[in-house]
C-alpha positions in Angstrom: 17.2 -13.1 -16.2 14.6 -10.3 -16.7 15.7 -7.1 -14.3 14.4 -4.1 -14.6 16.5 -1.2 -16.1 14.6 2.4 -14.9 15.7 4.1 -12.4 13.3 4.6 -9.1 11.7 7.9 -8.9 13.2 10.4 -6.3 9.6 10.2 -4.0 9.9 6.1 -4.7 9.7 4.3 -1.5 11.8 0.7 -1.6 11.0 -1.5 1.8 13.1 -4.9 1.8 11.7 -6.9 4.5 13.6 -9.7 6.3 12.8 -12.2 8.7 12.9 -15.9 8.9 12.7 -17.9 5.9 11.6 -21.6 4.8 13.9 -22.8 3.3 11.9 -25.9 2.0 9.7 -23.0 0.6 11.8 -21.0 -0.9 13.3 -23.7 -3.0 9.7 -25.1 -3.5 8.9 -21.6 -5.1 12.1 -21.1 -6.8 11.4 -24.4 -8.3 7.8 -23.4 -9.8 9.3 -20.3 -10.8 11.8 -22.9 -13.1 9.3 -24.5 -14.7 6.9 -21.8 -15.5 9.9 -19.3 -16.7 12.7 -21.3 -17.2 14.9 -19.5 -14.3 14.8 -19.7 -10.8 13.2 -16.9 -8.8 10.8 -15.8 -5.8 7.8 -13.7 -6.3 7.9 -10.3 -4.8 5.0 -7.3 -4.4 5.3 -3.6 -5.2 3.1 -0.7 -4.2 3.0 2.9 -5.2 1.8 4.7 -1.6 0.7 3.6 1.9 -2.6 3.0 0.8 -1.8 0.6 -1.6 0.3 -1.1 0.9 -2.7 -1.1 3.1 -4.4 -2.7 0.8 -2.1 -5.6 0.1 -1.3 -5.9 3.4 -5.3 -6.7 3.9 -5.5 -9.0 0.8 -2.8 -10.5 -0.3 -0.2 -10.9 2.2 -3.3 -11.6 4.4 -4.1 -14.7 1.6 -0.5 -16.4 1.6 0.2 -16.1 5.2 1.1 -20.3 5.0 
């Protein structure tokens, strides 16, 4: 499994959001994630300040909203 080692940055912001999942999706993407890298995993998005996260928020979460 490929984790990240570094430590987060004292002005780092880390949001983990929750909510209802799909199951059926998760498995799905878990499942892609196999076959592509050989381990099981889910995608997940990083930003550096809030106008980044505007940004994704705009584009990309706007994109896979499924």
């Amino acid at each position: 499994m490929r984790v990240r080692q570094e430590a987060l940055p004292d002005d780092e912001l880390v949001v983990v959001r929750g909510g209802l999942l799909d199951k059926r999706r998760l498995r799905r993407d878990a499942g892609l994630a196999f076959r592509r890298f050989g381990e099981h995993g889910i995608s997940v998005l990083a930003v550096a300040d809030e106008a980044a996260l505007d940004l994704v928020a705009r584009t990309i979460l706007v994109e896979n909203r499924s």
